[in-house]
C-alpha positions as CSV (number, residue, x, y, z in Angstrom):
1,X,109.7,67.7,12.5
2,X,108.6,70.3,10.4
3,X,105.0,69.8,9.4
4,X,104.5,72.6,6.6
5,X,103.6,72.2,3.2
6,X,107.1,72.4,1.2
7,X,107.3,71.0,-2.2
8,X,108.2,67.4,-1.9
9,X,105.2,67.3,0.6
10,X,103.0,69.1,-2.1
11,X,104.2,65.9,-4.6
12,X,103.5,63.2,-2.2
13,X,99.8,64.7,-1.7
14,X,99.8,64.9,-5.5
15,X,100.7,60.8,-5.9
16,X,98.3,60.1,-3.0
17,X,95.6,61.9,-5.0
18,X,96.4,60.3,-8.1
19,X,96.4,56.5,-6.8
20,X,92.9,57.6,-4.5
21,X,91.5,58.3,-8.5
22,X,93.0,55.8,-10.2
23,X,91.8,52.6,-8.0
24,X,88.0,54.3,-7.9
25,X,87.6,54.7,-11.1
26,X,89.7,51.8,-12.3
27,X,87.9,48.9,-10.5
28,X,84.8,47.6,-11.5
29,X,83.6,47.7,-7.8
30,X,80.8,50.0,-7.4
31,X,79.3,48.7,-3.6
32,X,77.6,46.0,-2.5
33,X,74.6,47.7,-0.7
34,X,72.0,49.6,-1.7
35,X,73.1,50.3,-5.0
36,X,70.0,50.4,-7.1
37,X,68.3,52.9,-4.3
38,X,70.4,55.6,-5.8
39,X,71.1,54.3,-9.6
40,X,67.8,53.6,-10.3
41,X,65.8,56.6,-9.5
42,X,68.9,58.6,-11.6
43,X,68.5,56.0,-14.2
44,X,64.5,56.5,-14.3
45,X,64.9,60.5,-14.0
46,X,66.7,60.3,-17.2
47,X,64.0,58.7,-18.8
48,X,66.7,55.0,-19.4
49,X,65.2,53.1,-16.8
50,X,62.8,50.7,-18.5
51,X,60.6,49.4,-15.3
52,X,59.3,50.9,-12.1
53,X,61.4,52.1,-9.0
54,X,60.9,49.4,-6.5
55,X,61.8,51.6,-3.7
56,X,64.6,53.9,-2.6
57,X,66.8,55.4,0.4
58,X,67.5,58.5,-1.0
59,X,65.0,60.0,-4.3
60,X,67.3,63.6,-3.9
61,X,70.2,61.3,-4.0
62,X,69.5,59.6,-7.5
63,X,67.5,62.5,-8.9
64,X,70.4,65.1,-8.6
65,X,72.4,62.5,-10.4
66,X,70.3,62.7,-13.3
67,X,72.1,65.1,-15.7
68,X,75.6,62.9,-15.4
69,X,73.8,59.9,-15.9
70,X,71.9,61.1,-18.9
71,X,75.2,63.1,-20.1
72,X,77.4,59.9,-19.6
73,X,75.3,57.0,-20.1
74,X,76.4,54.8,-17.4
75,X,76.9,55.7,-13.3
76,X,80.8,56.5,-13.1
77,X,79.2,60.0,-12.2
78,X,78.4,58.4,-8.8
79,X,82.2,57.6,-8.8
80,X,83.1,61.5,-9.7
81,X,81.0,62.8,-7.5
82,X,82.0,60.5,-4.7
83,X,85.8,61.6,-5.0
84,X,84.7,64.9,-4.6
85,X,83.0,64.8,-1.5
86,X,85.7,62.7,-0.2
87,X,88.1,65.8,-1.1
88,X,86.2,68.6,0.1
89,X,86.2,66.2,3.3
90,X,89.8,66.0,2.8
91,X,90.1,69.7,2.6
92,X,87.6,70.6,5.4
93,X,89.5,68.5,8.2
94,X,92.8,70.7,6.9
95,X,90.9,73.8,6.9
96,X,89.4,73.3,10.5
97,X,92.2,72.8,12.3
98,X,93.8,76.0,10.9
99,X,95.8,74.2,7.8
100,X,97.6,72.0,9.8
101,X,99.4,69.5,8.0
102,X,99.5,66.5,10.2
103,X,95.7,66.6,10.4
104,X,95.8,67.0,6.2
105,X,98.1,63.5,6.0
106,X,95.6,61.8,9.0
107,X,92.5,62.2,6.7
108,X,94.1,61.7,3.6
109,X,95.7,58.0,4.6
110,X,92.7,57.5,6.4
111,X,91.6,53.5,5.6
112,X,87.5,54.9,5.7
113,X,88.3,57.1,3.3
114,X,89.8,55.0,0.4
115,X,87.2,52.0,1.5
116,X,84.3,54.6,0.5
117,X,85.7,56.0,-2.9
118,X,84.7,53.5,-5.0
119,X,81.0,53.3,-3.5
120,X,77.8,54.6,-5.4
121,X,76.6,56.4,-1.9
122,X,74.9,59.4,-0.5
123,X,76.9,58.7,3.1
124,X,80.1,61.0,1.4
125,X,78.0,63.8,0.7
126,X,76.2,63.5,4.0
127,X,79.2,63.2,5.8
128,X,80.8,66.0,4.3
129,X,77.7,67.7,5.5
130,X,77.5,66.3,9.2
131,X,81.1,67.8,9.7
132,X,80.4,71.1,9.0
133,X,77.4,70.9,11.5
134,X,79.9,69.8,13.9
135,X,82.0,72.9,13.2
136,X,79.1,75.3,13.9
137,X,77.5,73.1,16.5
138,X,80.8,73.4,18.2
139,X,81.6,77.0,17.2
140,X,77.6,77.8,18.7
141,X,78.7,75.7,22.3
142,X,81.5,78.4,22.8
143,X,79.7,81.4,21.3
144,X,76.2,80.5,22.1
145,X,75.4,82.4,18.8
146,X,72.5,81.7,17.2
147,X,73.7,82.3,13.1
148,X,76.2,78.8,14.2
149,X,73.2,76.8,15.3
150,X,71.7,77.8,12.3
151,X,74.2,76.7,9.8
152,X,74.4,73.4,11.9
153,X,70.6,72.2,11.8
154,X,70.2,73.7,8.1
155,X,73.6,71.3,7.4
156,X,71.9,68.2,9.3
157,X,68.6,68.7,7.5
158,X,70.4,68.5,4.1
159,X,72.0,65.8,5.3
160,X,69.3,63.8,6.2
161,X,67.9,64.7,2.8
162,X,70.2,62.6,1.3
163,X,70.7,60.1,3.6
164,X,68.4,59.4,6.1
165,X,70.8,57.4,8.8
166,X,72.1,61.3,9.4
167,X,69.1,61.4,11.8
168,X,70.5,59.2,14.7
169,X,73.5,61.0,14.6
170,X,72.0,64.4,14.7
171,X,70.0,63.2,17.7
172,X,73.2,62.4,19.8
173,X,74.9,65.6,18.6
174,X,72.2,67.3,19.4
175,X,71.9,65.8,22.5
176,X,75.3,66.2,23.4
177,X,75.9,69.7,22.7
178,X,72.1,70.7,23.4
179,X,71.5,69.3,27.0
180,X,72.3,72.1,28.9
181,X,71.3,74.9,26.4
182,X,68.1,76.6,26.5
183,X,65.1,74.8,25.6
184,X,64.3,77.8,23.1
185,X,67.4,76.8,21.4
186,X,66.5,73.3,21.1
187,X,63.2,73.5,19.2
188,X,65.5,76.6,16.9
189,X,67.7,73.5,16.4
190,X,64.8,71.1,15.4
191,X,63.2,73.9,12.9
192,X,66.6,74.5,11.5
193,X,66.8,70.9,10.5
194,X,63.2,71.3,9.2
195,X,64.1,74.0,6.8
196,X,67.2,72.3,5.6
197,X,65.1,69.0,4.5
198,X,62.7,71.4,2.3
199,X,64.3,70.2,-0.9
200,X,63.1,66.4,-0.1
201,X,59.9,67.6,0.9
202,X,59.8,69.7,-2.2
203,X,60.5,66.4,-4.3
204,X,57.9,63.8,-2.0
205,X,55.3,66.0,-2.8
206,X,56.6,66.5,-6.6
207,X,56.4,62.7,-6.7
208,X,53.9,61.0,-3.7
209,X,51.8,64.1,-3.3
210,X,53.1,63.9,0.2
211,X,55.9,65.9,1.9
212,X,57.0,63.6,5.0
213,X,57.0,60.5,2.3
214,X,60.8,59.6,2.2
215,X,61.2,60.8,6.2
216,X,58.3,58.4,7.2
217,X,59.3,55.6,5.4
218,X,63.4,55.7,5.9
219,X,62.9,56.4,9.7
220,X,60.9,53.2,10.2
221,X,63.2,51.0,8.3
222,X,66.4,52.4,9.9
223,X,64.6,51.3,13.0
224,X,63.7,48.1,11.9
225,X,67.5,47.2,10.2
226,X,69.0,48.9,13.6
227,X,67.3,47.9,16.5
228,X,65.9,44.3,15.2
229,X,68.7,43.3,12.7
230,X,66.7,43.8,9.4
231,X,68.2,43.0,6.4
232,X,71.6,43.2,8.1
233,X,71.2,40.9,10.8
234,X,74.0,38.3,11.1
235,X,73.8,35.0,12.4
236,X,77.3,33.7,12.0
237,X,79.6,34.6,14.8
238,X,82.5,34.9,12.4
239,X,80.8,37.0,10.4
240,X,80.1,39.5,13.1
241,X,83.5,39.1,14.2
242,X,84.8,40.1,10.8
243,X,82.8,43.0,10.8
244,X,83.8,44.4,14.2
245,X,87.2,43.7,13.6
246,X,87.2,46.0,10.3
247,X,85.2,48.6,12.3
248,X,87.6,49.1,15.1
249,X,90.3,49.0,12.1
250,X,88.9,52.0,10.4
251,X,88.9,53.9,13.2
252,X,92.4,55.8,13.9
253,X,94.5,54.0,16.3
254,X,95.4,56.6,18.6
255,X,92.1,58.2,18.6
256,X,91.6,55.4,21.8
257,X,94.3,56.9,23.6
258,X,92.6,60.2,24.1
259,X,90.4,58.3,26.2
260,X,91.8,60.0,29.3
261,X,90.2,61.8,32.1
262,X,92.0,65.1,30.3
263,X,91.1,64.7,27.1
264,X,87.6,63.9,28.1
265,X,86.7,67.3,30.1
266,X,88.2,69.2,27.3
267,X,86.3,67.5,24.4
268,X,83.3,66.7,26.9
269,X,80.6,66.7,24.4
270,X,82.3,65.9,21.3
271,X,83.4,62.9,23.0
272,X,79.9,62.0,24.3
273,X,79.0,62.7,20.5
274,X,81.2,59.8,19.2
275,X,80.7,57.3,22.0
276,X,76.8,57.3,21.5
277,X,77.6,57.1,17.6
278,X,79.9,54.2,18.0
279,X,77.6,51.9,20.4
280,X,74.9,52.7,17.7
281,X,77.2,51.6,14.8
282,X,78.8,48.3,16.9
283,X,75.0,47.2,17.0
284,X,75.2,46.5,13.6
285,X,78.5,46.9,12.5
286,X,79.5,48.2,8.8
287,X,82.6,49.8,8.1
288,X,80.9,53.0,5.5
289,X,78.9,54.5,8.4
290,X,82.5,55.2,10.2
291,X,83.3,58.0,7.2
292,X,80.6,60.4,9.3
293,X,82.7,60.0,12.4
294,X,86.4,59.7,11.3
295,X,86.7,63.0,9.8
296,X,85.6,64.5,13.6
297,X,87.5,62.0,15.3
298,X,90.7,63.6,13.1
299,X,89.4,66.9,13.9
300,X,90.1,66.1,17.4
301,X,93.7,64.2,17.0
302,X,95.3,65.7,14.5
303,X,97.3,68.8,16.5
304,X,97.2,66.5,19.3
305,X,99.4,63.7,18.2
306,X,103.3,63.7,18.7
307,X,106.1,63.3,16.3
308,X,106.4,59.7,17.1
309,X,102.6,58.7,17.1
310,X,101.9,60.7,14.0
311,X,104.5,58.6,12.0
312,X,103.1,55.4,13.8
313,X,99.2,56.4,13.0
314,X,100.3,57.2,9.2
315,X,102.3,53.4,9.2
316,X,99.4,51.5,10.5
317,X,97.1,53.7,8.2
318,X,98.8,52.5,4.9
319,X,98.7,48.9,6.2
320,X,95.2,49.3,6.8
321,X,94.4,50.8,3.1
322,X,96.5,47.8,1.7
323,X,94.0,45.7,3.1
324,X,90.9,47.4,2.5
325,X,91.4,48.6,-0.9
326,X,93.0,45.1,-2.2
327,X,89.9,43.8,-3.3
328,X,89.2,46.6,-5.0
329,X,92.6,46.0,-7.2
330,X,91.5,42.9,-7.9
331,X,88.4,43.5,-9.4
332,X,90.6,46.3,-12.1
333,X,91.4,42.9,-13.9
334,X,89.5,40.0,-12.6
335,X,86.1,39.3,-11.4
336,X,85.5,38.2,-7.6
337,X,81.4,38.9,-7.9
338,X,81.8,42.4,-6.8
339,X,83.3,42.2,-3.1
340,X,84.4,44.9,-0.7
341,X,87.3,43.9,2.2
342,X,84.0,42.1,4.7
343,X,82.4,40.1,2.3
344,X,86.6,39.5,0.7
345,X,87.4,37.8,4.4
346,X,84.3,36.1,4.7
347,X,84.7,34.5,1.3
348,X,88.4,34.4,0.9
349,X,88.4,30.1,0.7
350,X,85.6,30.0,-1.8
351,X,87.2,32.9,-4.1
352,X,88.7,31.8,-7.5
353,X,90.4,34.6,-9.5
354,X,88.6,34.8,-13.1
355,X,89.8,36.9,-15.9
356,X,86.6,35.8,-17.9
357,X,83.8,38.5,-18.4
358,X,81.2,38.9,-14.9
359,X,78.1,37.6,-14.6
360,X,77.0,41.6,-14.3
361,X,78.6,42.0,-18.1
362,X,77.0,38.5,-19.3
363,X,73.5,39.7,-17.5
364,X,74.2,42.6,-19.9
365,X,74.9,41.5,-23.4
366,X,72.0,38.8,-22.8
367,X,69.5,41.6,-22.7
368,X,70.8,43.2,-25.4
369,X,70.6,40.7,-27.5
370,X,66.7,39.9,-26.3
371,X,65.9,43.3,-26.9
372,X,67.0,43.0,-30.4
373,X,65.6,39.6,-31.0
374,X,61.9,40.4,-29.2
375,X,62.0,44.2,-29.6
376,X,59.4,46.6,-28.0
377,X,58.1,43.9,-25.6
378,X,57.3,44.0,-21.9
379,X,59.1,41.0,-20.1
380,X,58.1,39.3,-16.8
381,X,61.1,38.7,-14.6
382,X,61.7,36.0,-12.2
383,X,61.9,33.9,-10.4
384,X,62.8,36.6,-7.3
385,X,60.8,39.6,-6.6
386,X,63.5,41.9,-7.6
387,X,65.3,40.2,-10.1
388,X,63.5,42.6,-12.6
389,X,65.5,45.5,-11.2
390,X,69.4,44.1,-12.1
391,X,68.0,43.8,-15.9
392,X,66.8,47.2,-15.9
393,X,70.4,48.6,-14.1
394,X,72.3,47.1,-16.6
395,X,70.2,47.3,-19.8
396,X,70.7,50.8,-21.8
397,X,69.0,50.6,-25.0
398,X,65.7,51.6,-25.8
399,X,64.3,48.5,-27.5
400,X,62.7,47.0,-24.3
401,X,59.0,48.3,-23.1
402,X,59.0,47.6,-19.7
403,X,60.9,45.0,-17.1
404,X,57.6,43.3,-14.6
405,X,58.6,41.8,-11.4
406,X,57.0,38.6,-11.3
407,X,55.4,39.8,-7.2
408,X,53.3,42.1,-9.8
409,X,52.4,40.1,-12.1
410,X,51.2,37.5,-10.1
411,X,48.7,40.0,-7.9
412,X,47.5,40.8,-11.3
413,X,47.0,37.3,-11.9
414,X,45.1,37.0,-8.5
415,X,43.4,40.1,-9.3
416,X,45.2,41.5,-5.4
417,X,47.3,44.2,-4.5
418,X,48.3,43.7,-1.5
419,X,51.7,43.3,-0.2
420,X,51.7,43.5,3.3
421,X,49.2,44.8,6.1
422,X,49.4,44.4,9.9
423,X,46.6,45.7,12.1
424,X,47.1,46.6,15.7
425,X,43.9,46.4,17.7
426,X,44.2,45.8,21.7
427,X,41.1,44.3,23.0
428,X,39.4,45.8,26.1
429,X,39.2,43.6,29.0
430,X,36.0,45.7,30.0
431,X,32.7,47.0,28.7
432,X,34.1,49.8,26.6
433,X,31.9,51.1,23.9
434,X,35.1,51.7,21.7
435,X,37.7,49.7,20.6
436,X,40.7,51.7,18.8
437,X,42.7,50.2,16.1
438,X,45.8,50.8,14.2
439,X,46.7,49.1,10.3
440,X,49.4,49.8,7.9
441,X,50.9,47.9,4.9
442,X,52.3,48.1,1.3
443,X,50.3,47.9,-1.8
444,X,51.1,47.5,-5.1
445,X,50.5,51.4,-6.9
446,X,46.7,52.1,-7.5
447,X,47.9,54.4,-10.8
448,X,49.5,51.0,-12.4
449,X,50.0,51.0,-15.9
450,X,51.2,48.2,-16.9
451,X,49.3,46.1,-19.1
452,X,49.8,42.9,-17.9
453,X,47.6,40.6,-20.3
454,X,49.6,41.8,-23.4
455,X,52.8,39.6,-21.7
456,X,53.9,37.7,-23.7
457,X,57.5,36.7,-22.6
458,X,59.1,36.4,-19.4
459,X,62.8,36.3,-18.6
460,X,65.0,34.3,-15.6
461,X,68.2,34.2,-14.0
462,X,68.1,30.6,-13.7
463,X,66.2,28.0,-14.9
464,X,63.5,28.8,-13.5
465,X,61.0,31.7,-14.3
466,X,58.3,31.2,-11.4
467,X,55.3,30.2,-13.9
468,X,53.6,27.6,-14.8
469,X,52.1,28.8,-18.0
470,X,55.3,29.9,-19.5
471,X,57.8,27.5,-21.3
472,X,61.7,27.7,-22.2
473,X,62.2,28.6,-25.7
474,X,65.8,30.1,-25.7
475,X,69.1,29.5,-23.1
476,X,71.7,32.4,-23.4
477,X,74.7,32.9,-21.2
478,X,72.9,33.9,-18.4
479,X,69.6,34.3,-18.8
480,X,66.8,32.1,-20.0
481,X,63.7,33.4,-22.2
482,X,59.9,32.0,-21.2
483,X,57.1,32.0,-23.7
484,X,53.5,32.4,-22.5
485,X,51.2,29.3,-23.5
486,X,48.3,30.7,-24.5
């Protein structure tokens, strides 16, 4: 088989390119996690985010978005910029493995890869970034040069600029390629990584006045969502099942049959690389964190595989993006609430095919039409904490002050600001003059200026805003609008 480049290969690139852009920017699916962490800090840069940030994965992420959001007026640019990445990925694997054209069709018809297109997400960027370090990482193993393990921690500390996940994945590869190095070498690695995080240091101290703000707080809630479930934490055993299932899926096929005693010695620490990352990922399961490892794992495959498995691996790999990208197609015409392949399966008895406009659009034109009915007022929203943040994401005018959570305003009310505290103080079991003592918490922001008396409307999705000294004066479509009894 000949496995150049000729022009009816060119073509078929060409049409796979074409319908990778088409279904991402076509469908109305932009991801179903952690969206407003990177649309709202872009949104607020810009100066069209009409409410306070309630917290976000990735600042650097959102802020270097800025100038497309503000340009465009809406977040396709996250779309844009995703394809992008997802090429340079594309063109990286090819270019590693000296142009080789299976390895070019492998990560081009990978499933991971068309799953993630559509996503607003800093994990294509960082993934992008986290192969590269391989390279050099790699490169540095069989050199022992210290310019590759240079260019590998700089391109892990960007990473983990952006998204901050990068960091258990940098530990096992440096762990893995690191163990028997000099110890030197290692703490070169670690200030490498330091230097190539200075731009989020540089913006934490341009906004918290604090450079370790973003790497403080991501790292403890990546521990919490990781190692005790967090946020992510499934109860239902199908669920889990589902999610496994599609994880294994993404992963090539025949990337499992290199597990041989062979394969292993040659690849040694790349492979110890990937196992540690998987085990991570299968503790909580999620198909997107596979695009930082499938690109490597093609790396590895793509020179290896024969004539017969590479047609077989490019078979099953269509099937696969059939599946994962069909809810995607979908949502180009009708609404299913914004669903991706796991939540699809999980949902697929309950799902009714609607042509009629989404709640996100109907969320949309309510506001507008408040905002020009009760123009330049501030609005309470309830009855959820963040239920203010989804009518500041989708509202773009300019005739709204500001969009309150209704958590704020009712530590205003109470005249508190605190959120959360927990104090850690183990008690002596003898007469010790001193007893040491640890606290931490979240507050509501001491430079808050909000002014919370002058509310005099408050807006629900549902029927019910969360306070008792507001009333129902107007239903729309969606949304319901309070007035305050004075």
């Amino acid at each position: 088989m000949n496995f150049t480049i000729n022009f009816k290969g060119k073509k078929l690139v060409l049409i796979a390119i074409f319908l990778l852009i088409a279904i991402t920017l076509s469908t109305h699916y932009f991801g179903s996690v952690d969206i407003g962490d990177y649309t709202d800090p872009a949104k607020f840069f810009a100066g069209k985010y009409a409410a306070k940030i309630r917290t976000s994965h990735s600042y650097l992420f959102g802020f270097v978005h800025t100038p497309l959001v503000s340009l465009i007026n809406s977040f396709i640019g996250f779309k844009i910029t995703s394809i992008v990445f997802l090429f340079l990925i594309i063109y990286s694997v090819y270019r590693i493995n000296n142009k080789d054209i299976k390895s070019l069709w492998l990560i081009l018809l990978s499933p991971i890869v068309w799953y993630m297109a559509p996503w607003i997400s800093p994990i294509q960027l960082s993934s992008f970034l986290l192969l590269w370090a391989y390279y050099f990482i790699d490169k540095y193993n069989k050199t022992s040069k210290l310019s590759s393990l240079f260019y590998s921690g700089m391109l892990i500390g960007l990473s983990f600029a952006f998204w901050n996940t990068i960091l258990f994945f940098s530990i096992f590869l440096a762990l893995a390629f690191l163990y028997d190095k000099k110890l030197l070498h290692v703490f070169y690695f670690i200030f490498f990584i330091f230097i190539g995080s200075i731009p989020v240091m540089v913006l934490d101290i341009f906004l918290f006045n604090f450079a370790f703000y973003t790497a403080i707080k991501n790292i403890m809630s990546s521990i919490v969502i990781i190692f005790f479930g967090g946020i992510y934490n499934q109860a239902q055993n199908s669920s889990m099942i589902i999610r496994l299932l599609l994880v294994f899926l993404s992963i090539p096929i025949y990337f499992w049959s290199f597990f041989n005693i062979k394969f292993l010695k040659e690849n040694k620490k790349t492979m110890i690389f990937l196992f540690l990352s998987i085990v991570l990922i299968l503790i909580t399961p999620q198909i997107r964190y596979i695009l930082a490892l499938v690109p490597i794992m093609t790396v590895l495959i793509g020179r290896k595989l024969t004539k017969v498995q590479f047609k077989r691996q490019i078979i099953i790999s269509v099937i696969m993006i059939s599946i994962f990208v069909l809810p995607y197609i979908i949502q180009i015409q009708y609404d299913i609430s914004e669903k991706e392949i796991t939540e699809f399966l999980m949902d697929i008895n309950s799902i009714r095919l609607s042509g009629e406009a989404s709640q996100k659009d109907l969320i949309s034109k309510d506001i507008k039409q408040i905002a020009e009915e009760f123009p330049n007022q501030t609005f309470v929203v309830g009855p959820r904490a963040d239920d203010y943040s989804l009518l500041a994401r989708y509202y773009w005018g300019s005739n709204v002050k500001e969009f309150v959570s209704i958590q704020d305003y009712e530590l205003w009310e109470k005249n508190e600001s605190i959120l959360f505290e927990k104090k850690f103080m183990p008690i002596p079991n003898i007469r010790d003059r001193r007893q040491i003592w640890i606290a931490g918490g979240i507050n509501k922001n001491e430079n808050d200026d909000t002014d919370y008396e002058s509310i005099k409307y408050g807006i629900s999705i549902g029927e019910n805003l969360g306070i008792s000294n507001f009333r129902l004066i107007k239903q729309y479509s969606e949304l319901y609008l309070w007035e305050k009894i004075i």
